[in-house]
DRENLUMKE-265785 format. One record per residue (C-alpha): residue number from 1; residue in three letters; z, x, y. Coordinates in Angstrom, 1 decimal, decimal comma. Example, Ala and Ser with C-alpha at 12.3 -4.5 7.8 and 13.67 -1.06 7.14 Angstrom:
(1; "ALA"; (7,8; 12,3; -4,5))
(2; "SER"; (7,1; 13,7; -1,1))
# end
This chain:
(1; "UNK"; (-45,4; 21,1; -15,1))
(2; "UNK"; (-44,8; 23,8; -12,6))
(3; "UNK"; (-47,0; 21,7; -9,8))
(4; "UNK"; (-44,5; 18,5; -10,7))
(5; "UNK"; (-41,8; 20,7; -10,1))
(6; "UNK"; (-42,6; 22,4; -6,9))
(7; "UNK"; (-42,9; 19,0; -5,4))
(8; "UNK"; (-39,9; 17,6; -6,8))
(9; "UNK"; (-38,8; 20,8; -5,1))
(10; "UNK"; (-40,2; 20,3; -1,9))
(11; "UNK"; (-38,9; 16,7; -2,1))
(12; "UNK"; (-35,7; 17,8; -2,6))
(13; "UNK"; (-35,6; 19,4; 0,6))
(14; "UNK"; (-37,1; 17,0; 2,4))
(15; "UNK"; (-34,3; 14,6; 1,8))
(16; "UNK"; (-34,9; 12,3; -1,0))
(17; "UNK"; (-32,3; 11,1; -2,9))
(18; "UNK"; (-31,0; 13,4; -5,4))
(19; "UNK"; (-30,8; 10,2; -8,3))
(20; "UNK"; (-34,7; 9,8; -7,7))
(21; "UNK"; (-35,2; 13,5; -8,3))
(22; "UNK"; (-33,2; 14,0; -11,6))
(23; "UNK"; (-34,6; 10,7; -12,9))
(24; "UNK"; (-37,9; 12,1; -11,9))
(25; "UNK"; (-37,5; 14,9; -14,2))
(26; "UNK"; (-36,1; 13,1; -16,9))
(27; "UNK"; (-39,1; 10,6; -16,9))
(28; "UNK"; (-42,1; 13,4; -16,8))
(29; "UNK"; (-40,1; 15,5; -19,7))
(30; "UNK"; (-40,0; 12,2; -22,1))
(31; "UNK"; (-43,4; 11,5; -21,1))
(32; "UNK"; (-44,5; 14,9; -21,8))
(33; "UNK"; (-42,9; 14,4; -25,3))
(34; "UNK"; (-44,8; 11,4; -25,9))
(35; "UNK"; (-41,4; 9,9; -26,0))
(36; "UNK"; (-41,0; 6,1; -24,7))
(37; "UNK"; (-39,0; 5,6; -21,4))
(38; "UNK"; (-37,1; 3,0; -22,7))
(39; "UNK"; (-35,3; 5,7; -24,3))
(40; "UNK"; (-33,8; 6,5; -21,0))
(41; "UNK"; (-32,9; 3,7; -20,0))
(42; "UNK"; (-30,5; 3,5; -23,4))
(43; "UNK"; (-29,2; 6,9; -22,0))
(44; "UNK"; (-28,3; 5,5; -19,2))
(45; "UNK"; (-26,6; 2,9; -20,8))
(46; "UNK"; (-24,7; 4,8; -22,5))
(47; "UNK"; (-22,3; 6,0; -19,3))
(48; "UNK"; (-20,4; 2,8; -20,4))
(49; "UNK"; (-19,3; 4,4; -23,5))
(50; "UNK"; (-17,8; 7,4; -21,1))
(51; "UNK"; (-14,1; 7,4; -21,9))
(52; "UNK"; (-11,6; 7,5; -18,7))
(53; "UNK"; (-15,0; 6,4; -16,7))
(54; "UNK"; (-13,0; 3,3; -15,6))
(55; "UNK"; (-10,0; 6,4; -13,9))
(56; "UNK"; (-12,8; 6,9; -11,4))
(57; "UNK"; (-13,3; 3,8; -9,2))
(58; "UNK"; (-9,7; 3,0; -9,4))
(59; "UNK"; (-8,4; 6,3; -8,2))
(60; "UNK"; (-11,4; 6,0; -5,4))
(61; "UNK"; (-10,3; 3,2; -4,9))
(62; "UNK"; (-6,5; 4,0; -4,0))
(63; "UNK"; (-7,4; 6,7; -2,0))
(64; "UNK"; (-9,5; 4,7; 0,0))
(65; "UNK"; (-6,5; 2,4; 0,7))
(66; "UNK"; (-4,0; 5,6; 1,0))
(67; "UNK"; (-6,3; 6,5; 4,3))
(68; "UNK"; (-6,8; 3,3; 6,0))
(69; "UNK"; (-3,0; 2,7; 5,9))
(70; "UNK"; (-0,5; 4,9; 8,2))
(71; "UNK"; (0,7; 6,6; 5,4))
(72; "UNK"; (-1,4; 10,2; 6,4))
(73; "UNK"; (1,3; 9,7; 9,8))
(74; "UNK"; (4,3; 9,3; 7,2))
(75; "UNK"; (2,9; 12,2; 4,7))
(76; "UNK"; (2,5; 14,4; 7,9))
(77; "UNK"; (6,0; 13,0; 9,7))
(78; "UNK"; (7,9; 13,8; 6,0))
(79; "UNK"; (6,8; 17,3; 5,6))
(80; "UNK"; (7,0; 18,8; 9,0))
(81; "UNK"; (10,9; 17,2; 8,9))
(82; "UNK"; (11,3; 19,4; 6,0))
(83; "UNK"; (9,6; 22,5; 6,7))
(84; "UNK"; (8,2; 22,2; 10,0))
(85; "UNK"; (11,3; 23,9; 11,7))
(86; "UNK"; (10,1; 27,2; 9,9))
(87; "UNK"; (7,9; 29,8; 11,6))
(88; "UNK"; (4,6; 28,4; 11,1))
(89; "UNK"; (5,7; 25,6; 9,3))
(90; "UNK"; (3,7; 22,9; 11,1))
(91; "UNK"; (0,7; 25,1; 9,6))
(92; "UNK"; (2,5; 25,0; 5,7))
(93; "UNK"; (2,8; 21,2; 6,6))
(94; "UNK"; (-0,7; 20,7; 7,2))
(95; "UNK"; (-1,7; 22,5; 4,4))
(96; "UNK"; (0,8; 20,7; 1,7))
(97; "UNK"; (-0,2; 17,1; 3,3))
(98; "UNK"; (-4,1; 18,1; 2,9))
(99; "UNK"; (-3,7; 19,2; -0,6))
(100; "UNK"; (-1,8; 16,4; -1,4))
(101; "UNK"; (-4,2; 14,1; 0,9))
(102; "UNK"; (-7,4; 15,2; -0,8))
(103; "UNK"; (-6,0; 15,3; -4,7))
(104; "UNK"; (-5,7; 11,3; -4,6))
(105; "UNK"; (-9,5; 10,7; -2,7))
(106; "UNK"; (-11,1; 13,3; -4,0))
(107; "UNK"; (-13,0; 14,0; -0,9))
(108; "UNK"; (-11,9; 16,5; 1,2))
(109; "UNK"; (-14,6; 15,6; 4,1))
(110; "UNK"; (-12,2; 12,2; 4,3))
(111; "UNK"; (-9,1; 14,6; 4,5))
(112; "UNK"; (-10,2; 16,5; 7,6))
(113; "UNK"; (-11,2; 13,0; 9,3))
(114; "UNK"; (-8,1; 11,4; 8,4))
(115; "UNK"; (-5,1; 14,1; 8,9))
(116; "UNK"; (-7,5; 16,4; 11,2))
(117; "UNK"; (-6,9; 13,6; 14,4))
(118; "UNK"; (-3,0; 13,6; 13,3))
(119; "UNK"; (-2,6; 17,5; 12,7))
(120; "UNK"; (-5,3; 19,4; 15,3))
(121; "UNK"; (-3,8; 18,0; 18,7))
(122; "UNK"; (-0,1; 18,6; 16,8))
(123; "UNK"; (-0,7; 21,8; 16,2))
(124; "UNK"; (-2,1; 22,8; 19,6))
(125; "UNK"; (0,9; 21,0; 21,0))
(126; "UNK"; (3,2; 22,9; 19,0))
(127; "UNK"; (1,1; 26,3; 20,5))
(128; "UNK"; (-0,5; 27,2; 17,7))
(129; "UNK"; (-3,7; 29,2; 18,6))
(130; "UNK"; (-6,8; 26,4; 18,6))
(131; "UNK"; (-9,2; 28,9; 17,0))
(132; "UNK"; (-6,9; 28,7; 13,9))
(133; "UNK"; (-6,3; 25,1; 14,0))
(134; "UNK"; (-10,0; 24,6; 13,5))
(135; "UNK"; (-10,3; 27,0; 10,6))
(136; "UNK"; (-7,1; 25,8; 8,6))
(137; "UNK"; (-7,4; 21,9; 9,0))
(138; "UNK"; (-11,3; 23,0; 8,1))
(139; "UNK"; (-10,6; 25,0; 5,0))
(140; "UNK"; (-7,3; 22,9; 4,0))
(141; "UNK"; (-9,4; 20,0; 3,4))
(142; "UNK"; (-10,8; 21,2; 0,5))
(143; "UNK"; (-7,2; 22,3; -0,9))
(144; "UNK"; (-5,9; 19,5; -4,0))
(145; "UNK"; (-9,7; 19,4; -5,5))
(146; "UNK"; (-7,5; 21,4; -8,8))
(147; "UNK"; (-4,4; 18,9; -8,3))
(148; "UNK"; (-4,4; 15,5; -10,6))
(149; "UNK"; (-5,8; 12,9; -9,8))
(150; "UNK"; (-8,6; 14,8; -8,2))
(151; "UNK"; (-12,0; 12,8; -9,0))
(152; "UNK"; (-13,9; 16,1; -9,6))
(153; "UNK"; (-11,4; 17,5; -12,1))
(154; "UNK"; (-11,8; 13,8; -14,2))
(155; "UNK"; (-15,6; 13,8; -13,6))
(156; "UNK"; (-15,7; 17,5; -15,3))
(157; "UNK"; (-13,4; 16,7; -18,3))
(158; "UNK"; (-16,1; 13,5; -18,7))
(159; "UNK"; (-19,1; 15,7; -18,7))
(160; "UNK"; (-18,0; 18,5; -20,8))
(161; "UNK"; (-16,0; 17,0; -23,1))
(162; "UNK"; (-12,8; 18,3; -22,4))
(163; "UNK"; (-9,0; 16,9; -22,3))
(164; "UNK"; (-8,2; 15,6; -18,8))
(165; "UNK"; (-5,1; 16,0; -19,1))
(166; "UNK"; (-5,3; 19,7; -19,9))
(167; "UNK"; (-7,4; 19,6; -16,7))
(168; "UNK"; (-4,9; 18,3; -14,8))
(169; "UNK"; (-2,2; 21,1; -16,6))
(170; "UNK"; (-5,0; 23,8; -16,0))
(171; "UNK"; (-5,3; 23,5; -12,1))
(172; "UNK"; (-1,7; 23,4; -10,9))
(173; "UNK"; (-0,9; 27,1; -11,2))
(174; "UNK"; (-4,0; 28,1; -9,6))
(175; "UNK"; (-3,9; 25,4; -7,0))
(176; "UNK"; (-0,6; 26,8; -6,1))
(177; "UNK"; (-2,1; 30,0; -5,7))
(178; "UNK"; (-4,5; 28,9; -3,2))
(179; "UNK"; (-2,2; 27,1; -1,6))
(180; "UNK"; (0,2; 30,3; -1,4))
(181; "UNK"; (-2,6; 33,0; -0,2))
(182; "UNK"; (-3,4; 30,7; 3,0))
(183; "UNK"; (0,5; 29,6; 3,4))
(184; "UNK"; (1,2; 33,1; 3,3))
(185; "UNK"; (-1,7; 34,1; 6,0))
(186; "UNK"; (-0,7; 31,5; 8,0))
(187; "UNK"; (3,0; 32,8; 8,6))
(188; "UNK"; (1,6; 36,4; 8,9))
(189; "UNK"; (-0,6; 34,8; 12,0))
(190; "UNK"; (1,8; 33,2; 13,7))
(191; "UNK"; (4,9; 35,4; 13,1))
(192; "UNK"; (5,7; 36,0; 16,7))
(193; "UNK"; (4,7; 32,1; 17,5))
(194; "UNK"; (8,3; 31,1; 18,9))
(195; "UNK"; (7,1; 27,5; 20,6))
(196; "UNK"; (6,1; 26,5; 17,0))
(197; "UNK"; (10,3; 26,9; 15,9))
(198; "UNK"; (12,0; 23,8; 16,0))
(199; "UNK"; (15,4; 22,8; 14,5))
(200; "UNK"; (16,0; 21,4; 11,3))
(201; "UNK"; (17,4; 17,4; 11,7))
(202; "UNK"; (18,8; 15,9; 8,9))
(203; "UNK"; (18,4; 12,0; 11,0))
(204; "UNK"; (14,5; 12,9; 11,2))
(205; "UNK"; (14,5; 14,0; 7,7))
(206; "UNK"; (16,5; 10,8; 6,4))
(207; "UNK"; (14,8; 8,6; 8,7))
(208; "UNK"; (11,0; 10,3; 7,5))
(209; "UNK"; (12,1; 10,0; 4,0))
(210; "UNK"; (13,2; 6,0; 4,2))
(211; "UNK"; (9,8; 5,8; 6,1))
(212; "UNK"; (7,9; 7,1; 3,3))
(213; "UNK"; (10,1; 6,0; 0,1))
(214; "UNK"; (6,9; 3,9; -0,8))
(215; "UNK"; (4,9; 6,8; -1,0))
(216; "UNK"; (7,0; 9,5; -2,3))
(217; "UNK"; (7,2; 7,9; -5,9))
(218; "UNK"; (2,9; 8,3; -6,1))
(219; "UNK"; (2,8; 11,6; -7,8))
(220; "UNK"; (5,4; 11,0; -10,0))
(221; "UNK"; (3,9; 7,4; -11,2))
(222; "UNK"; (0,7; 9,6; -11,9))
(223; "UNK"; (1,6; 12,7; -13,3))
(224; "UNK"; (4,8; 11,5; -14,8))
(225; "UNK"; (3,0; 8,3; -16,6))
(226; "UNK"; (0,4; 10,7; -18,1))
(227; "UNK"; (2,2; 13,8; -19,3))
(228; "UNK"; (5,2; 12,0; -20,5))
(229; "UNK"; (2,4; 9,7; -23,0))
(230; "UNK"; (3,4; 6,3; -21,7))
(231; "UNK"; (-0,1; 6,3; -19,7))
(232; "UNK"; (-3,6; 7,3; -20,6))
(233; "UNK"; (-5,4; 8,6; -17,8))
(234; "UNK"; (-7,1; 5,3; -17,1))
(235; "UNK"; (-3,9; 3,1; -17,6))
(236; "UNK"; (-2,3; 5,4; -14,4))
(237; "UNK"; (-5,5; 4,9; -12,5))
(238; "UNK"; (-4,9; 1,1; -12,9))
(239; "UNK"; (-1,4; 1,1; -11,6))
(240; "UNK"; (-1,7; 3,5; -9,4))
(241; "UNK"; (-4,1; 1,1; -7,7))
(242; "UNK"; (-2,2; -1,7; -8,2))
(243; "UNK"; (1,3; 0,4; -6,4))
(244; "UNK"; (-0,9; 1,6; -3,7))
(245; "UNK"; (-2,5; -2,1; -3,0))
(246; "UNK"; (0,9; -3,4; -3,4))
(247; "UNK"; (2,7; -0,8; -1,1))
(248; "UNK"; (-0,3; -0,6; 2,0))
(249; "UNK"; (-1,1; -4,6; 1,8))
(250; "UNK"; (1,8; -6,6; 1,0))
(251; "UNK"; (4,9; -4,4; 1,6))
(252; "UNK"; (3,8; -2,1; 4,7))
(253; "UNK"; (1,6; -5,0; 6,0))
(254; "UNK"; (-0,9; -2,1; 7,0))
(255; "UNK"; (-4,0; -3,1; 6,2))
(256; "UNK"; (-5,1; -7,0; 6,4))
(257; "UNK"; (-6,5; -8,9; 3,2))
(258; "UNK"; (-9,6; -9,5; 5,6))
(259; "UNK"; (-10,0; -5,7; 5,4))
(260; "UNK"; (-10,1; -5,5; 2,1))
(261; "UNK"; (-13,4; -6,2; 1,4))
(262; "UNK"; (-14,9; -3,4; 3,6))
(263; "UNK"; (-12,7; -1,2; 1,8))
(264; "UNK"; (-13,4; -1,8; -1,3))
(265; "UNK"; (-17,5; -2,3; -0,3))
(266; "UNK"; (-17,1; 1,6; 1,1))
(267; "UNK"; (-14,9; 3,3; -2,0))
(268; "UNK"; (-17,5; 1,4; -4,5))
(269; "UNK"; (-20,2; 2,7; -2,3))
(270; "UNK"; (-19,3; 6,6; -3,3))
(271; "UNK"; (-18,4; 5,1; -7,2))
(272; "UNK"; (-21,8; 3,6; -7,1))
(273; "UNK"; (-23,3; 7,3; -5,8))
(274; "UNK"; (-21,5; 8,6; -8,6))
(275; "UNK"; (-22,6; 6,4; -11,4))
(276; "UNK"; (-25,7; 6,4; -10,5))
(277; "UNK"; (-26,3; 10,3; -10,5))
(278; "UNK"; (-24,0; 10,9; -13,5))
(279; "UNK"; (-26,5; 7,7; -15,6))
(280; "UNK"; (-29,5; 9,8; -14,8))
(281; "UNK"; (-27,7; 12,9; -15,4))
(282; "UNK"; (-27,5; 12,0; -18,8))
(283; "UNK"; (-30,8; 11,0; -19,4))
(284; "UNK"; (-31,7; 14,7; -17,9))
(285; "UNK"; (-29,2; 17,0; -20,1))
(286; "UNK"; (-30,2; 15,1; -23,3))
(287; "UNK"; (-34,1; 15,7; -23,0))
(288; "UNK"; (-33,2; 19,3; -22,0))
(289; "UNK"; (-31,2; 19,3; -24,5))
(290; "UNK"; (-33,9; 18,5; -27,0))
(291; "UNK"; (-36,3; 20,6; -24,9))
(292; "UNK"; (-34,2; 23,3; -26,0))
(293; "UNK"; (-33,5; 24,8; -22,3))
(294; "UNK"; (-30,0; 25,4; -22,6))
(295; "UNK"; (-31,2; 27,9; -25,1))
(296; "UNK"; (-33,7; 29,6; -23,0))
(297; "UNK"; (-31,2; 30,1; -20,9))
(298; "UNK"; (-29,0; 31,7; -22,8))
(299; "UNK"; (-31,4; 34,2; -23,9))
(300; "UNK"; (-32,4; 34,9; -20,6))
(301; "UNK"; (-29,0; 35,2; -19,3))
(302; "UNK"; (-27,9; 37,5; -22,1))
(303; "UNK"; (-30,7; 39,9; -21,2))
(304; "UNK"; (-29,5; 39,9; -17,8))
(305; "UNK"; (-25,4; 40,3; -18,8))
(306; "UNK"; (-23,8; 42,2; -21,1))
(307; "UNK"; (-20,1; 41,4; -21,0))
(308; "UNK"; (-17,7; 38,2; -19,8))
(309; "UNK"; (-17,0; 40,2; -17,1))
(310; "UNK"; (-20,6; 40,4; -15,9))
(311; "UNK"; (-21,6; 36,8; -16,6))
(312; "UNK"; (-18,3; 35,7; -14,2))
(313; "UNK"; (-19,2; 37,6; -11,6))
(314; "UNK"; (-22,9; 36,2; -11,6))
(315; "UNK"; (-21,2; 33,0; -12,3))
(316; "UNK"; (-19,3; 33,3; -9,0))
(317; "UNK"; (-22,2; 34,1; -6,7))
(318; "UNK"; (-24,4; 31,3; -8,0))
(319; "UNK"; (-21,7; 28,5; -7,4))
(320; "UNK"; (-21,1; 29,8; -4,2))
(321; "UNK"; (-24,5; 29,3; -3,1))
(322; "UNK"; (-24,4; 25,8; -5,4))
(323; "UNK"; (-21,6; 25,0; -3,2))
(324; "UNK"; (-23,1; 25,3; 0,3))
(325; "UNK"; (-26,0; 22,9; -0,3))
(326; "UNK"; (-24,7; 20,6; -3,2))
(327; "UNK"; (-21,8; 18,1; -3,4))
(328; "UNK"; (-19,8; 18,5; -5,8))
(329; "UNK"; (-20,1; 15,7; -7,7))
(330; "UNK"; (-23,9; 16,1; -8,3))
(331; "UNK"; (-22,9; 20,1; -9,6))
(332; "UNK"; (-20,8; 18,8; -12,0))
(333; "UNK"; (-22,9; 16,2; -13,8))
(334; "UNK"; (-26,5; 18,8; -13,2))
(335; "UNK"; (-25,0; 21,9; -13,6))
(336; "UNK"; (-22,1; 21,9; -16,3))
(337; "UNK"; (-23,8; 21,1; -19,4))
(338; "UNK"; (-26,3; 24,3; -19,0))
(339; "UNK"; (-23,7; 27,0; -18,5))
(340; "UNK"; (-21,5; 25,8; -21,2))
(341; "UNK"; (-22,6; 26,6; -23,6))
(342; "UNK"; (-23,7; 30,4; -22,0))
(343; "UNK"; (-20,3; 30,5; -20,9))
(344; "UNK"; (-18,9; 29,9; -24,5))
(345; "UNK"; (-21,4; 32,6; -25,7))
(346; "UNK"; (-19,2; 35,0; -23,8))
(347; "UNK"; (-15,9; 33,1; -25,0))
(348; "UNK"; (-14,7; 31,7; -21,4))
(349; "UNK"; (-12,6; 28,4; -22,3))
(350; "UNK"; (-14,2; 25,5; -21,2))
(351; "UNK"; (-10,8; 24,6; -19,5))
(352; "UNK"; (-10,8; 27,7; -17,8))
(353; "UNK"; (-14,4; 27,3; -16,7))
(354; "UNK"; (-13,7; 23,6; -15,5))
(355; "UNK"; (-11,4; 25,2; -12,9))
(356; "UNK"; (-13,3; 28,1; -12,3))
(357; "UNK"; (-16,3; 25,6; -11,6))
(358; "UNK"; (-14,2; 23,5; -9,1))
(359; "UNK"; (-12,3; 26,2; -7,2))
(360; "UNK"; (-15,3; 27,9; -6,2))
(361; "UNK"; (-17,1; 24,7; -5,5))
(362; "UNK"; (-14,6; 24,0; -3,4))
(363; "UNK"; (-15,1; 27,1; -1,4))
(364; "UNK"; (-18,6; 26,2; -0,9))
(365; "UNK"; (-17,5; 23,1; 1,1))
(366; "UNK"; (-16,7; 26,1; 4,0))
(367; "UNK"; (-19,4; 28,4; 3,0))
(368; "UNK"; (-22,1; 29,1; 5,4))
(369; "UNK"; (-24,8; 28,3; 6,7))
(370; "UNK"; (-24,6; 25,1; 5,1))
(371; "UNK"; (-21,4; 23,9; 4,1))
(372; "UNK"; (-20,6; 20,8; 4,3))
(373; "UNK"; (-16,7; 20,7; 5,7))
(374; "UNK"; (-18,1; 23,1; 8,5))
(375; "UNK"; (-20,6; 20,4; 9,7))
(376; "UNK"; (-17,9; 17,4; 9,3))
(377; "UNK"; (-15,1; 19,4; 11,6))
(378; "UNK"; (-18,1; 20,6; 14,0))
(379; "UNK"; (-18,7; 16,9; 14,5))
(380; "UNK"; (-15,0; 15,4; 14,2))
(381; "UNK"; (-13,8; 18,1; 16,8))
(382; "UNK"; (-16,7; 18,7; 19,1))
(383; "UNK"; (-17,2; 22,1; 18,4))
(384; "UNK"; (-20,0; 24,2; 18,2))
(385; "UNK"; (-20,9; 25,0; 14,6))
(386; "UNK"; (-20,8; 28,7; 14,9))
(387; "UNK"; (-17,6; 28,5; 16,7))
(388; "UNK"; (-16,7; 26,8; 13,2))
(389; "UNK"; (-17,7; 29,8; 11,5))
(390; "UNK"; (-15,7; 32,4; 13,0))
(391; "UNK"; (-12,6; 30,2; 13,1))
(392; "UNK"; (-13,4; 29,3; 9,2))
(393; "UNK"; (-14,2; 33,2; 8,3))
(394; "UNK"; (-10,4; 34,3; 7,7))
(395; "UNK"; (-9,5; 31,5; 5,3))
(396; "UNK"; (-13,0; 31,8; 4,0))
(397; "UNK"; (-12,1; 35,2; 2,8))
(398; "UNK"; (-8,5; 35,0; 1,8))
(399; "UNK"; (-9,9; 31,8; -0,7))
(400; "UNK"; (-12,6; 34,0; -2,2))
(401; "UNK"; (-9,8; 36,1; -3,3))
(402; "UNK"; (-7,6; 33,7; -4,8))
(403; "UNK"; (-11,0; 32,2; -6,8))
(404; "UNK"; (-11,8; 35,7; -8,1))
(405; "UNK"; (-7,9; 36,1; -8,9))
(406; "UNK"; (-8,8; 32,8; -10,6))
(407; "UNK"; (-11,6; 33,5; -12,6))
(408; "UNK"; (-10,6; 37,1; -13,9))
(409; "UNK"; (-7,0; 35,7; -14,9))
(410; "UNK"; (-7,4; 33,1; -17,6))
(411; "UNK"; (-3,6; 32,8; -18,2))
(412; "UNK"; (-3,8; 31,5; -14,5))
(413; "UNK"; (-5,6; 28,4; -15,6))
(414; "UNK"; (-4,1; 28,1; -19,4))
(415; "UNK"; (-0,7; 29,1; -18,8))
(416; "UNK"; (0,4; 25,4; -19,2))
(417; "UNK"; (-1,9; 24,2; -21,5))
(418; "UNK"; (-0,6; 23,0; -24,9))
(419; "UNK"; (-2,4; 25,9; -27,3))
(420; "UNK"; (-3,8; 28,0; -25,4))
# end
């Protein structure tokens, strides 16, 4: 067993596909057990049953659509007519839009290709130093991974069982946080930045806002549908689809029907990614699961920590390092169901953890030597990667301390949770 798994190991680094790994695993565990394969194939089966799975290719989906269109241009052109007159708004604008951007696709290497051509050469026209436009459209892109209808946040409540909605209640307060450290740093920076001060025009705000009144209802059909009860999360995944194919196709005139295909071929594409690793996933977690690992786990973890306190901070440091050489998506469905149950040993709400999980996660996208933002903006800019890394550093830093702030401060995350 240890010979199978230092070559699914090596394998693993060599680049095979990460669904051919896990199902690996899963196969020579059942076999082990004398148990037959079919078996896993029923598991896999069973991601059908999933509820809200059906949230996730729709959302996809209308993201996908959301950044073909020109509605990045209109989300950038609304919020620099509000608060790009400020000192350093342009910065605040391009860190609200790529919250905002990456919460509906879930992918924050899309948001730095999308808004990065639209905000980098703005901000260097506006005189903005370049080193720092690199690091904040870099580390912005990540921002809205804790904002509904974030993909990750769904895919978590999926695998562990847990209320998306609360989710989606759970990761506003601390994704405001975030948001505020790095708005706040970024004023602080450019402070004495006088070419980025323009005046406040109420004919480019009226005229931004008719431009965008398609798009400004979007949250609101979201969150609004969900928390007032008139939607379940899957039933505002369907019209949110339907609004955004309605708005970019037939009212906007954006995007050509004969388009459409390719779009939906490349958001199924990632769905497909998804479904695949989350089917074997399952497969995986159940035999450990009857392997009895989690357990092992926990009792070597509780020899190692003695307080929640402890088992945070070691929590911390290993999803940074997850981060930098995992995508997301494959943490969550590989990772989640073994520290559950250690983290409820130590009495760390699942909720909480779900957003303690994606927030430093997220941070891994800019961690180096491998994360995966750094490589995307190295390539979308022309930059050299470690000129990437320095520019990164300072937002790198400032987001560390909002996610410990985040992990050591439950109320953070539960504040607006019903019960908790």
């Amino acid at each position: 067993m240890i010979l199978i798994s230092i070559i699914l190991l090596l394998l693993t680094l060599l680049g095979a596909p990460l669904f051919a790994i896990i199902a690996t695993s899963a196969m020579v565990g059942f076999h082990r057990d004398d148990t037959d394969l079919m078996n896993m194939a029923l598991e896999i089966q069973s991601i059908a049953d999933l509820p809200f799975l059906a949230a996730i290719p729709l959302f996809t989906f209308a993201g996908y659509v959301l950044s073909e269109s020109d509605a990045p241009k209109r989300l950038v052109r609304l919020t620099s007519a509000m608060i790009g007159w400020m000192p350093g708004g342009l910065a605040l604008v391009a860190l609200a839009a790529c919250a905002f951007f990456t919460a509906f696709t879930g992918a924050s290497g899309v948001t730095i290709i999308a808004l990065g051509a639209i905000l980098y050469p703005a901000l260097k026209h506006d005189g903005y130093d370049d080193k720092f436009n690199l690091g904040l459209v870099t580390s912005s892109g990540s921002l809205g991974l804790l904002f509904a209808p974030s993909l990750p946040l769904i895919l978590y409540g999926v695998i562990a069982e847990v209320s998306i909605d609360d989710l989606f209640l759970a990761g506003i307060m601390p994704g405001m946080v975030m948001l505020a450290m790095l708005s706040a740093w970024s004023l602080w920076v450019n402070r004495h930045n006088r070419r980025s001060l323009a005046s406040f025009s109420w004919a480019e705000t009226r005229s931004a806002l008719r431009e965008s009144i398609w798009e400004i209802p979007l949250p609101f059909v979201v969150l609004g549908g969900i928390y007032s009860g008139y939607l379940a999360v899957s039933e505002a995944a369907a019209v949110t689809a339907l609004y955004v194919l309605i708005v970019e196709v037939l009212i906007h005139r954006e995007i050509p029907l004969r388009e459409m295909p390719r779009i939906i071929r490349g958001s199924m594409v990632l769905v497909g990614g998804i479904l695949v690793i989350l089917g074997v996933s399952l497969a995986s977690t159940n035999y450990m699961i009857s392997a009895g690992i989690p357990q092992m786990l926990l009792e070597y973890v509780s020899s190692l920590v003695s307080s929640p306190v402890n088992f945070l901070i070691l929590l911390l440091v290993f999803l940074l390092v997850l981060g930098a050489i995992l995508d997301i998506f494959s943490a969550i469905v590989l990772v989640v169901p073994l520290i559950l149950p250690i983290a409820a040993q130590y009495g760390v709400d699942p909720v909480h953890l779900g957003i303690v999980f994606l927030a430093a996660m997220q941070l891994g996208y800019m961690t180096p030597p491998v994360g995966l933002n750094l490589f995307i903006s190295s390539y979308r800019f022309e930059k050299p990667i470690m000129h990437v890394y320095s520019a990164t550093f300072p937002f790198l830093i400032i987001l560390l301390f909002s996610v410990i702030l985040i992990a050591f401060w439950p109320g953070l995350s539960l504040w607006l949770v019903p019960g908790s």
